[in-house]
NUNU-304313 format. One record per residue (C-alpha): residue number from 1; residue in one letter; x, y, z. Coordinates in steps of 0.5 Angstrom, whole numbers, padded with zeros to 4 digits. Layout:
BEGIN
[loza NUM "A" [X Y Z]];
...
//
This chain:
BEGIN
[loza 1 "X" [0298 0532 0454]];
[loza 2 "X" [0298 0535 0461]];
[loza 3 "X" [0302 0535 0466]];
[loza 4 "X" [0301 0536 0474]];
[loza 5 "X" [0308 0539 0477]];
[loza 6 "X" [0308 0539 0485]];
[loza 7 "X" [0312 0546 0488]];
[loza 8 "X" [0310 0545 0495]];
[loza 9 "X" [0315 0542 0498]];
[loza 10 "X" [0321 0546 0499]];
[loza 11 "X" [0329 0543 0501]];
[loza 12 "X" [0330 0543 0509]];
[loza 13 "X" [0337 0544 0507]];
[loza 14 "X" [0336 0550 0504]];
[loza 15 "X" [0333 0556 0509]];
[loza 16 "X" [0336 0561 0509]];
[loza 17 "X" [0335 0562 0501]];
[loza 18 "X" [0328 0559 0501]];
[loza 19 "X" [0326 0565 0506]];
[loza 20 "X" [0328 0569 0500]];
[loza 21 "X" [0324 0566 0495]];
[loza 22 "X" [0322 0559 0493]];
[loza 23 "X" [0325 0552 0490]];
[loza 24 "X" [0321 0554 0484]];
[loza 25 "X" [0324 0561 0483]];
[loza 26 "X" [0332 0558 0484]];
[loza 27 "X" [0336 0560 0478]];
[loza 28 "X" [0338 0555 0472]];
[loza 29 "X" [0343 0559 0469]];
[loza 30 "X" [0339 0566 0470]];
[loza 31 "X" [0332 0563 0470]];
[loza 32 "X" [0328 0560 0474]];
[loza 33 "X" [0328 0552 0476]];
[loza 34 "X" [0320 0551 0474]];
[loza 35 "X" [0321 0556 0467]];
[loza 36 "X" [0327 0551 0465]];
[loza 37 "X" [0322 0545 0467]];
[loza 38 "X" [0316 0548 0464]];
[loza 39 "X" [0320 0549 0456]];
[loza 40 "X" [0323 0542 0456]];
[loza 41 "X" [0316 0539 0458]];
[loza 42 "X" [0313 0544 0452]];
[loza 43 "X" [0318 0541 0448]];
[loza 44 "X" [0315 0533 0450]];
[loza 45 "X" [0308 0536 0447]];
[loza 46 "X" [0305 0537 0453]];
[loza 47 "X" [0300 0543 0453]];
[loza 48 "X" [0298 0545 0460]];
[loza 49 "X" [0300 0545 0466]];
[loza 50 "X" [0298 0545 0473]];
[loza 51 "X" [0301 0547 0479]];
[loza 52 "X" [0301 0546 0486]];
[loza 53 "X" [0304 0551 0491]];
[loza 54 "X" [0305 0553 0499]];
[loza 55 "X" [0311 0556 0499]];
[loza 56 "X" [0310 0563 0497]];
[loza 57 "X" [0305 0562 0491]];
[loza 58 "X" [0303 0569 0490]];
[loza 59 "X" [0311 0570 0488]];
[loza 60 "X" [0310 0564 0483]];
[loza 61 "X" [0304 0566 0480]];
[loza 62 "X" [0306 0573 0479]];
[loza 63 "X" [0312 0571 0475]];
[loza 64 "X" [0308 0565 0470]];
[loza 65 "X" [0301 0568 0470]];
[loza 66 "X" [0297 0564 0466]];
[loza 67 "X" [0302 0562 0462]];
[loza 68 "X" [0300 0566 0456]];
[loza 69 "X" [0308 0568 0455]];
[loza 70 "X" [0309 0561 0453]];
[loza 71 "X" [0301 0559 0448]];
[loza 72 "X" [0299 0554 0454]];
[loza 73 "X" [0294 0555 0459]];
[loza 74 "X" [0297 0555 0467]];
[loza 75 "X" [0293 0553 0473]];
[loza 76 "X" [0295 0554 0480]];
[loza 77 "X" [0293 0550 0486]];
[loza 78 "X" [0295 0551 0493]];
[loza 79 "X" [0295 0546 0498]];
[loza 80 "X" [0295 0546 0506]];
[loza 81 "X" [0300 0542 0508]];
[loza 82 "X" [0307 0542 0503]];
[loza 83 "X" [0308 0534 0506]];
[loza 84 "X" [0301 0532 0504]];
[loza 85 "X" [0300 0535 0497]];
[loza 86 "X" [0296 0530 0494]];
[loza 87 "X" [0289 0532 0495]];
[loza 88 "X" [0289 0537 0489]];
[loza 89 "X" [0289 0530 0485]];
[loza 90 "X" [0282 0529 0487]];
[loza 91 "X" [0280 0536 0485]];
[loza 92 "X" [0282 0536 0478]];
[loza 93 "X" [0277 0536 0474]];
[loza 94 "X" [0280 0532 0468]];
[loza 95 "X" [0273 0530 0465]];
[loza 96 "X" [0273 0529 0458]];
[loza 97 "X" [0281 0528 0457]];
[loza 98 "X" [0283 0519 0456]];
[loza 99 "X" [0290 0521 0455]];
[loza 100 "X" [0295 0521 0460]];
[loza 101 "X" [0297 0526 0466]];
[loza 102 "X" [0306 0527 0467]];
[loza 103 "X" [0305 0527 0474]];
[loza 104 "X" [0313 0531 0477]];
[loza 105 "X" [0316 0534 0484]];
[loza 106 "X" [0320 0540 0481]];
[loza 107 "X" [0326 0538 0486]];
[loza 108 "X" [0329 0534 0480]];
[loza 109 "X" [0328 0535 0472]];
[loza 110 "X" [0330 0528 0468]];
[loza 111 "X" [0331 0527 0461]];
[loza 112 "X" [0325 0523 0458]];
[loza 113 "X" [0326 0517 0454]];
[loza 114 "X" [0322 0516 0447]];
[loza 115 "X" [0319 0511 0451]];
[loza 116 "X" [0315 0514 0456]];
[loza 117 "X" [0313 0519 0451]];
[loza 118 "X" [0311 0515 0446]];
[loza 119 "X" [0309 0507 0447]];
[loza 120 "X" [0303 0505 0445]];
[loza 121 "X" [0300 0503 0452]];
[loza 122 "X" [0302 0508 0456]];
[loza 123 "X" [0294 0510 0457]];
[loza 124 "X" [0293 0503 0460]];
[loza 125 "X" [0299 0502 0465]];
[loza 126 "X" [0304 0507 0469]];
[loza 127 "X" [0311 0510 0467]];
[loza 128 "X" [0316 0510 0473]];
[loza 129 "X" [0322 0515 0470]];
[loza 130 "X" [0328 0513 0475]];
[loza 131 "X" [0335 0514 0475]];
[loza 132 "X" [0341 0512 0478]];
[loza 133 "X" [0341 0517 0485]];
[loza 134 "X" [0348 0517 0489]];
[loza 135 "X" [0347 0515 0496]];
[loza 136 "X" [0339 0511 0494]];
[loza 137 "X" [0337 0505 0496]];
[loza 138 "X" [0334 0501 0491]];
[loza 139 "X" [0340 0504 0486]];
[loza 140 "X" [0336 0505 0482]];
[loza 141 "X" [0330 0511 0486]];
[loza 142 "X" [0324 0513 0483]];
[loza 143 "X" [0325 0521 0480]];
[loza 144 "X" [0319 0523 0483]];
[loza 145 "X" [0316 0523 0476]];
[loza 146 "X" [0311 0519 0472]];
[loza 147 "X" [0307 0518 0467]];
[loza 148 "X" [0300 0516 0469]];
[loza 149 "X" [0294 0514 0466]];
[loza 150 "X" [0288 0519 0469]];
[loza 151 "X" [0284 0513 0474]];
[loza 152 "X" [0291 0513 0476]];
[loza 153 "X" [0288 0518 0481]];
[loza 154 "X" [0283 0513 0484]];
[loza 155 "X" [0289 0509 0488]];
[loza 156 "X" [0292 0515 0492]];
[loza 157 "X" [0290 0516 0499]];
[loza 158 "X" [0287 0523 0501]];
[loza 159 "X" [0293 0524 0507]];
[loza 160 "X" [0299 0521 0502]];
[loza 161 "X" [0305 0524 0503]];
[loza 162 "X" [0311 0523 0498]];
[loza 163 "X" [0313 0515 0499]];
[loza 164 "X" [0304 0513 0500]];
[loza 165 "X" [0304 0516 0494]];
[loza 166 "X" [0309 0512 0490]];
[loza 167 "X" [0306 0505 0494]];
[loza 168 "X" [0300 0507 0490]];
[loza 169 "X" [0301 0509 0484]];
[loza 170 "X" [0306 0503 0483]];
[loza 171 "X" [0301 0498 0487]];
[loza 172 "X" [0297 0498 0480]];
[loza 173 "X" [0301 0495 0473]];
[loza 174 "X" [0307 0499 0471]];
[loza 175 "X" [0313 0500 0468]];
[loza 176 "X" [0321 0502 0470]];
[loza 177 "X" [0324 0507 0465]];
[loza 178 "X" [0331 0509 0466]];
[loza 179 "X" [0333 0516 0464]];
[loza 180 "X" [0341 0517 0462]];
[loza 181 "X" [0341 0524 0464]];
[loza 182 "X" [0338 0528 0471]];
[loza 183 "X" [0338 0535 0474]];
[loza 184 "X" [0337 0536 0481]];
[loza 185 "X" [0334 0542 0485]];
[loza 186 "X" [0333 0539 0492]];
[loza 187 "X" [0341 0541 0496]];
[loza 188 "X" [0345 0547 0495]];
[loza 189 "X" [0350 0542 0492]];
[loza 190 "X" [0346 0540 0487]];
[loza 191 "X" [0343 0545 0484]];
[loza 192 "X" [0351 0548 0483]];
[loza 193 "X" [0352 0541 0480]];
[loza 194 "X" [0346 0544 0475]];
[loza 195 "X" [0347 0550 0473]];
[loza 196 "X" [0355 0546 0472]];
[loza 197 "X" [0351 0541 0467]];
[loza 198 "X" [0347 0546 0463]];
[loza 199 "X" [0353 0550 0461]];
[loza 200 "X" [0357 0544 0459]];
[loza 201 "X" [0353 0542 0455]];
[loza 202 "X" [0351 0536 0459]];
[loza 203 "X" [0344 0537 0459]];
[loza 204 "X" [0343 0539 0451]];
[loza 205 "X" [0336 0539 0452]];
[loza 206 "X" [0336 0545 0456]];
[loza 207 "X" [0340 0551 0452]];
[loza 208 "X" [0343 0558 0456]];
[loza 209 "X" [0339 0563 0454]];
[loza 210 "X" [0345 0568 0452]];
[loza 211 "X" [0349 0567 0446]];
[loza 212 "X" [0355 0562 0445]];
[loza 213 "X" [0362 0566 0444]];
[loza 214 "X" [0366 0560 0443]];
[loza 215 "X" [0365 0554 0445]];
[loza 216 "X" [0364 0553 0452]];
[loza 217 "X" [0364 0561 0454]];
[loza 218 "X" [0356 0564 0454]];
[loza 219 "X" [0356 0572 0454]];
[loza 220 "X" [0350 0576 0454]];
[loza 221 "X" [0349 0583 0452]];
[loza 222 "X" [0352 0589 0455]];
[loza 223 "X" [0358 0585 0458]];
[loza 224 "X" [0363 0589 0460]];
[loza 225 "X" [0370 0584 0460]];
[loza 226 "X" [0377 0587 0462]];
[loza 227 "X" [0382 0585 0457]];
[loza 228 "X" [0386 0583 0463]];
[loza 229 "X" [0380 0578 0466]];
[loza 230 "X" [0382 0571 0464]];
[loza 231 "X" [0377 0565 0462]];
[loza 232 "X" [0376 0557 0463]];
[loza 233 "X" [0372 0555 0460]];
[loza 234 "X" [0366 0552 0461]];
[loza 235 "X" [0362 0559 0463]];
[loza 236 "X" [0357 0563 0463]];
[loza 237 "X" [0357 0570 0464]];
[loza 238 "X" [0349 0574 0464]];
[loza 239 "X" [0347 0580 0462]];
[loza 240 "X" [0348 0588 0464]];
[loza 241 "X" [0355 0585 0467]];
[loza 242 "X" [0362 0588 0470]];
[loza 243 "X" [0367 0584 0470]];
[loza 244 "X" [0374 0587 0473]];
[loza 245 "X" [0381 0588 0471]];
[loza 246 "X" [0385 0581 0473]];
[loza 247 "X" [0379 0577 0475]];
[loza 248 "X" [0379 0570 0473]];
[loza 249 "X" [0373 0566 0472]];
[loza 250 "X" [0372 0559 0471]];
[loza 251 "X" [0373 0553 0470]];
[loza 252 "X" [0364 0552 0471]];
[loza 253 "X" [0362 0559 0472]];
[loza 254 "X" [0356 0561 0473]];
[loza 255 "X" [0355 0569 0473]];
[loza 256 "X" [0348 0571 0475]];
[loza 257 "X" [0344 0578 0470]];
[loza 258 "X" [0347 0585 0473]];
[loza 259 "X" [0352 0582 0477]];
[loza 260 "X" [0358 0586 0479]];
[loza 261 "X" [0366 0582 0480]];
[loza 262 "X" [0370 0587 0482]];
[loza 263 "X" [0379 0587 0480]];
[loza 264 "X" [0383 0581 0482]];
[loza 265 "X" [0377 0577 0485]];
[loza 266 "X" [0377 0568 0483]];
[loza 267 "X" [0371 0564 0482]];
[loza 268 "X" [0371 0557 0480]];
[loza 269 "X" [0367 0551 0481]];
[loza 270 "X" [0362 0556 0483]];
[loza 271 "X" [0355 0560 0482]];
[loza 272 "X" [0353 0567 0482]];
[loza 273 "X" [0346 0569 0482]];
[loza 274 "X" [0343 0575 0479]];
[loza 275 "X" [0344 0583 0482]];
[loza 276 "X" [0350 0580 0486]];
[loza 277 "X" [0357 0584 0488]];
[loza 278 "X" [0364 0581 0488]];
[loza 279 "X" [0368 0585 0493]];
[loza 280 "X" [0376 0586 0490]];
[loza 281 "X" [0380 0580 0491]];
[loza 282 "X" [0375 0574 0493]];
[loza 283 "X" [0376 0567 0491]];
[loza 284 "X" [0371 0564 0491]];
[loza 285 "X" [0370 0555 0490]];
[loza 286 "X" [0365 0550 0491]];
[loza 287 "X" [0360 0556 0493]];
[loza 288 "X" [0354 0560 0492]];
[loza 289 "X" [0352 0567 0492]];
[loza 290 "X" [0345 0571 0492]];
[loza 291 "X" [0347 0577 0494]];
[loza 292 "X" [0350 0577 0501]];
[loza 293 "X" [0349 0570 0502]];
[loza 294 "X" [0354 0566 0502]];
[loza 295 "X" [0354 0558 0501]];
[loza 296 "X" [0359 0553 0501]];
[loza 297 "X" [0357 0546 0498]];
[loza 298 "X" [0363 0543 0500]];
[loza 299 "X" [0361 0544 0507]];
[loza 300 "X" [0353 0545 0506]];
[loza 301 "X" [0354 0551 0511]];
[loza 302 "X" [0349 0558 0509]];
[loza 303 "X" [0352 0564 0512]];
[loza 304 "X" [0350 0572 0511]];
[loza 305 "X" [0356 0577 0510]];
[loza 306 "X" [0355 0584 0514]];
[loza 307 "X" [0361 0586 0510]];
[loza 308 "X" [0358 0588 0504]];
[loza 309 "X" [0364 0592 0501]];
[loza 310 "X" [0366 0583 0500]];
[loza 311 "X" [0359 0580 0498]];
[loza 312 "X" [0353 0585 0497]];
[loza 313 "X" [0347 0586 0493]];
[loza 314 "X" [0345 0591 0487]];
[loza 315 "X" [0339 0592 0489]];
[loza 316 "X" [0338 0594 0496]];
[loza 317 "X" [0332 0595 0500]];
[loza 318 "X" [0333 0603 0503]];
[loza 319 "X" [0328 0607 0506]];
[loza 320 "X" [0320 0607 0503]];
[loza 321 "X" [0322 0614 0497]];
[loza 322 "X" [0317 0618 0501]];
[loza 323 "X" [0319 0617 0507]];
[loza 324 "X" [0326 0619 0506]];
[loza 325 "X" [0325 0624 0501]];
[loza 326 "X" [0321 0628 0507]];
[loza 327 "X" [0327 0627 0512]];
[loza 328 "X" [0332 0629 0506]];
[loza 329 "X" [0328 0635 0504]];
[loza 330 "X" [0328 0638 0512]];
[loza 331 "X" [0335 0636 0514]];
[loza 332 "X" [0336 0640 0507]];
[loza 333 "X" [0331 0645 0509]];
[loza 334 "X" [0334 0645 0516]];
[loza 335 "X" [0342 0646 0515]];
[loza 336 "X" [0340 0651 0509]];
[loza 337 "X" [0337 0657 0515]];
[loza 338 "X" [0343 0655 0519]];
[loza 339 "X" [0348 0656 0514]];
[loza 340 "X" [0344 0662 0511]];
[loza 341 "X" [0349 0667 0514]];
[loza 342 "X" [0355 0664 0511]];
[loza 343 "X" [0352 0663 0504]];
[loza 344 "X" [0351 0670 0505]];
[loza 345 "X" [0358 0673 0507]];
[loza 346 "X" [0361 0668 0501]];
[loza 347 "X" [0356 0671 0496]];
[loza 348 "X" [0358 0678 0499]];
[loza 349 "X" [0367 0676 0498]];
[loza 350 "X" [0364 0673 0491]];
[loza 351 "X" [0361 0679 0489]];
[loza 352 "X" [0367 0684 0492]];
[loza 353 "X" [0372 0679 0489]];
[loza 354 "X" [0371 0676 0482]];
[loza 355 "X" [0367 0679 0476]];
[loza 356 "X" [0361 0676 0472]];
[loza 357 "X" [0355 0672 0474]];
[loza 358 "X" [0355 0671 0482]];
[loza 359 "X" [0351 0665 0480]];
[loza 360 "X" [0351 0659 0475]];
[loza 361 "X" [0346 0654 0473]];
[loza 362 "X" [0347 0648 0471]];
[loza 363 "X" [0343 0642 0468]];
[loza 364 "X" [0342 0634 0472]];
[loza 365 "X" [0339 0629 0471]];
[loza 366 "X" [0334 0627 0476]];
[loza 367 "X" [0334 0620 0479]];
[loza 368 "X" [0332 0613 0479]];
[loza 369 "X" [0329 0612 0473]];
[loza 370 "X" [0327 0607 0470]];
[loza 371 "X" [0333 0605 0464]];
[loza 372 "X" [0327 0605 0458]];
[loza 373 "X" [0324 0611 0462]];
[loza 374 "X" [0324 0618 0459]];
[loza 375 "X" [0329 0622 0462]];
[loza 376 "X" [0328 0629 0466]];
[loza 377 "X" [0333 0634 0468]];
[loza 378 "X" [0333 0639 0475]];
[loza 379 "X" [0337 0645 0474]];
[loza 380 "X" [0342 0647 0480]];
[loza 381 "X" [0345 0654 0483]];
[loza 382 "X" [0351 0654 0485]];
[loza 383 "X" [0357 0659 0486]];
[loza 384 "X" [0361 0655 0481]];
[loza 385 "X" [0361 0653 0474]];
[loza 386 "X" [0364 0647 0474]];
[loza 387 "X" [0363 0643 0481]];
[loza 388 "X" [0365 0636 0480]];
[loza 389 "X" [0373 0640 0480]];
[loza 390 "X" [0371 0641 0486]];
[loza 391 "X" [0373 0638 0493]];
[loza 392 "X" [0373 0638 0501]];
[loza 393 "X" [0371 0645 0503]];
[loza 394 "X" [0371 0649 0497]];
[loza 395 "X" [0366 0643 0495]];
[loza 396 "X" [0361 0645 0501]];
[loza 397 "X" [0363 0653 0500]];
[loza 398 "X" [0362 0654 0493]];
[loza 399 "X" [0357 0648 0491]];
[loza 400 "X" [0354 0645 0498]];
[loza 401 "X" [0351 0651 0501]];
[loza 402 "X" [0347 0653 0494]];
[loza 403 "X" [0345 0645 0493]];
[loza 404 "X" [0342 0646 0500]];
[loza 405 "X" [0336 0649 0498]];
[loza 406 "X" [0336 0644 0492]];
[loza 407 "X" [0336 0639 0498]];
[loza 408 "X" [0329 0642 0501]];
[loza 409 "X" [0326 0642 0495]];
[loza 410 "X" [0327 0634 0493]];
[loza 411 "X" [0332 0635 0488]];
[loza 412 "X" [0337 0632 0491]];
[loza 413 "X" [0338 0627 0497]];
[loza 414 "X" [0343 0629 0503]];
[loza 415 "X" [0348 0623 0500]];
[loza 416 "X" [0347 0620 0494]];
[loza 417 "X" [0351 0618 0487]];
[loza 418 "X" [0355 0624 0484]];
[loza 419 "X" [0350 0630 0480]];
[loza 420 "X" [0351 0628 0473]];
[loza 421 "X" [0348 0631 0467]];
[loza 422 "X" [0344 0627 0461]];
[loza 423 "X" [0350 0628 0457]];
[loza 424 "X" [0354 0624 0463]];
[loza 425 "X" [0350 0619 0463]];
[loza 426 "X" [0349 0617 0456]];
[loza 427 "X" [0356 0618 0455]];
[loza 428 "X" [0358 0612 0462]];
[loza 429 "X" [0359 0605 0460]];
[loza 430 "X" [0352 0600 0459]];
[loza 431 "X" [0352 0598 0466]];
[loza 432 "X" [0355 0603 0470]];
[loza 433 "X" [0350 0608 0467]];
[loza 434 "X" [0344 0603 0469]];
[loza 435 "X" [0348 0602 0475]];
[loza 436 "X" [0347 0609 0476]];
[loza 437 "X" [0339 0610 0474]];
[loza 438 "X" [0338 0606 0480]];
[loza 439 "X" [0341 0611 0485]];
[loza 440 "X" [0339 0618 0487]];
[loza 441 "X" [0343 0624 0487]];
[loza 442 "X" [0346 0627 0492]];
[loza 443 "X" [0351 0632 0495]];
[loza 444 "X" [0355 0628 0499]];
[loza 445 "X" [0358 0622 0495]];
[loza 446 "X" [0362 0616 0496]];
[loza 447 "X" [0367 0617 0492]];
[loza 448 "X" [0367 0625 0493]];
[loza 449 "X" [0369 0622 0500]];
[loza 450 "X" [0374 0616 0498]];
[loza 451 "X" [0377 0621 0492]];
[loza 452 "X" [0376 0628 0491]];
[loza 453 "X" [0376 0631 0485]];
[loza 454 "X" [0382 0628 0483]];
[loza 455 "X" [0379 0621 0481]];
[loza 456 "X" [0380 0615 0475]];
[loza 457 "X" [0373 0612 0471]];
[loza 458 "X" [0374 0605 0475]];
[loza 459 "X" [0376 0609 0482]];
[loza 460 "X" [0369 0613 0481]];
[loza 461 "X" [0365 0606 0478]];
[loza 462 "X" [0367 0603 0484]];
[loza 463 "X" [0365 0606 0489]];
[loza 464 "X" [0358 0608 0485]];
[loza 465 "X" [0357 0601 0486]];
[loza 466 "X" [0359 0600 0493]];
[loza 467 "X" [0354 0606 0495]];
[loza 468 "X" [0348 0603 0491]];
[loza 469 "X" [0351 0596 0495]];
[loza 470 "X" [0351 0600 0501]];
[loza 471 "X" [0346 0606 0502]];
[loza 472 "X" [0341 0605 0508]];
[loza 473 "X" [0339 0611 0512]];
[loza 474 "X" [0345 0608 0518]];
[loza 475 "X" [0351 0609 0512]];
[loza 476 "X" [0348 0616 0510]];
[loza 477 "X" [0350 0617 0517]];
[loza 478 "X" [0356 0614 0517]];
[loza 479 "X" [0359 0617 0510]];
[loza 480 "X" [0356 0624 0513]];
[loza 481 "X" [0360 0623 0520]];
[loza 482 "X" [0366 0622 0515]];
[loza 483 "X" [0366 0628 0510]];
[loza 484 "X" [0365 0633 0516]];
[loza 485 "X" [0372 0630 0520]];
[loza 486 "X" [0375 0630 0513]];
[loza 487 "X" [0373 0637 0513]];
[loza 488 "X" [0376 0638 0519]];
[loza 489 "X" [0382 0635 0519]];
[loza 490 "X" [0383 0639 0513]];
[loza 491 "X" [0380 0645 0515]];
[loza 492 "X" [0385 0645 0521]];
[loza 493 "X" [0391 0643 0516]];
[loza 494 "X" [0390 0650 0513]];
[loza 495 "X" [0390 0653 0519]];
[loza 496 "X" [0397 0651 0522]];
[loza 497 "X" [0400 0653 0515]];
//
């Protein structure tokens, strides 16, 4: 059986998230809405799929190529007008094939009852799936799916829009079916509603793709829970997460792959979509987060937060490597001939002042790099054997002024993530070490700036995952601007005493 999925139509209440992606690509539970459609209809026999698109197909098609990963042929169709999608019925080429076509709008996905699949006339007559939808007129409203007959197609109008096409396939003989079960995509409401039925088991035909714990508690690989998170159950928690010491999670939770819910922070009734941060203290209720989206489905209301200490994403858009790595390196190259006579006049006091090497290398682990990537080293001079003991302006003396030239020669950012070697890293936590495989090294850092030297595991996570949340080129600014005050204030400090 062959199914024809119409993706062309996006919600008009949902903007702010269809700019990003489309309808097709929201997430189930860590999945895309038309990957969770496409494996229940594998599931009801039906062996290739056409699909019809508008809003951003190239992200689609990228994504499902041509169906290979599931053993069944995918074709695409893009349509002109995402109202009027219809025209593509008339196009398809289903010469040869008598059995039926599931026709359906990815806005809402039923559970089919054996009838419709299964009757001896359905080639001879359509199968309307219908549900009991809040609000509807007639009570029972048509799903936007259908099993129809292929000369079914002869009836549609080239112009049709949505309710034409219903008037058309139901002008012709039909039958009614109702279904007892109904996922709907088509308002930010419903899709919480959604991903809520799923993980409580109220759609059995669609599963979490993670590993039930316990009955209603879905955990993925590498999750790091604190002993003091509390749970309700029903939740989902997806890989690569960090959830943080006191948060309480649940009734109805939905945690997105590599999300971040730092200390003390609530979520219920609630969903959190991938690569998500969750800032200290937050309650979050009835709302859907993407990143530093910010959706309350009680109130329908979409907003972007600027703060994103609060709400953030984990993967962040920086300036193009090239460029930025050009402008690290020249203000590198830049500040190290400026302060060339002061790295002279410190080595000149080292050398009269101490015995041993003058100089000391020490091993780095190059960043970004790909988690299953071979990982390469970078060797550093400094005037110190152990700089990460280091802070406020024997950091910029004794490590700073030798990294500089290191800086010039592309090994390391200006600001970035603390320099840590191989070792470090393998020996840091799952996530935090995935974490940190995202970011660049730098000489100035968040949590060199926030802390010292002086620092705690969670206080140095933290403010790893706040960097990599916030790092752009104006922030790089400002986190400078603080380092050099805090060097002065200190400097100044020194002298009055």
């Amino acid at each position: 059986m062959r199914a024809i999925l119409f993706a062309a139509n996006e919600p008009t209440s949902m903007r702010l998230m269809s700019a990003r992606y489309p309808l097709a690509l929201f997430h189930i539970l860590d999945r895309p809405v038309l990957q969770v459609i496409i494996e229940y209809l594998i599931e009801q026999d039906v062996t290739a799929f056409e699909i019809v698109l508008h809003h951003l197909a190239e992200s689609v098609e990228s994504y499902f190529g041509d169906g290979q990963r599931w053993g069944i042929p995918i074709r695409y169709h893009l349509c002109k007008d995402p109202e009027q999608p219809y025209q593509v019925l008339r196009t398809l080429d289903l010469s040869g094939d008598d059995s039926p076509v599931l026709l359906g709008h990815i806005l809402s996905l039923p559970e089919f009852p054996a009838l419709i699949l299964h009757n001896t006339d359905r080639a001879t007559s359509t199968h309307f799936v219908c549900a009991a939808l809040p609000d509807a007129t007639p009570a029972c409203s048509w799903t936007g799916w259908a099993l129809c007959p292929p000369q079914a197609w002869t009836q549609v109008p080239p112009q049709a829009d949505y309710a034409l096409l219903a008037s058309a396939l139901s002008s012709a003989p039909h039958t009614d079916v109702v279904c007892d079960r109904l996922l709907r995509f088509d308002s930010y409401t419903a899709l919480m509603q959604a991903n809520s039925a799923v993980v409580a088991g109220q759609f059995p035909q669609v599963q979490p793709p993670v590993r039930q714990n316990e009955p209603g508690v879905w955990i993925g690989r590498n999750v790091m829970l604190h002993p003091t998170a509390s749970v309700t159950p029903p939740i989902y928690i997806g890989e690569h997460c960090r959830i943080g010491a006191h948060v309480h999670l649940g009734p109805n939770a939905v945690i997105g792959t590599n999300s971040i819910l730092d200390t003390g922070c609530t979520v219920e009734e609630s969903v959190v979509m991938r690569d998500s941060y969750i800032g200290e203290g937050l309650d979050l209720h009835g709302v859907i987060v993407n990143k530093n989206l910010l959706v309350n489905t009680r109130l329908d209301v979409e907003s972007h937060m600027t703060e994103h200490f609060m709400l953030g994403g984990l993967t962040g858009q920086p300036l193009q490597k090239g460029v930025a790595r050009f402008v690290a390196s020249f203000v590198g190259l830049l500040l190290g001939l400026i302060t060339l006579p002061i790295l002279l006049l410190v080595s000149f006091v080292l050398l009269l002042g101490r015995r041993g090497p003058l100089l000391f290398r020490k091993s780095y682990l190059t960043i970004p790099v790909d988690s299953d990537a071979r990982w390469h080293e970078m060797s550093i001079w400094s005037f110190t054997v152990a700089p990460e003991k280091l802070s406020g302006l024997r950091y910029i003396l004794l490590f700073g002024l030798p990294a500089l030239w290191s800086i010039a020669q592309g090994k390391l950012r200006l600001v970035g993530l603390p320099p840590r070697s191989a070792e470090e890293v393998w020996q840091l936590p799952d996530d935090w070490r995935a974490l940190y495989l995202q970011g660049h090294a730098g000489l100035i850092t968040e949590v060199g700036v926030r802390y010292g030297a002086d620092v705690s595991d969670t206080a140095a996570y933290t403010a790893d995952a706040y960097y990599v949340v916030c790092s752009d080129f104006w922030y790089d600014i400002k986190l400078c601007l603080v380092a050099f005050c805090s060097l002065f204030h200190i400097h100044k400090v020194k002298d009055s005493s």
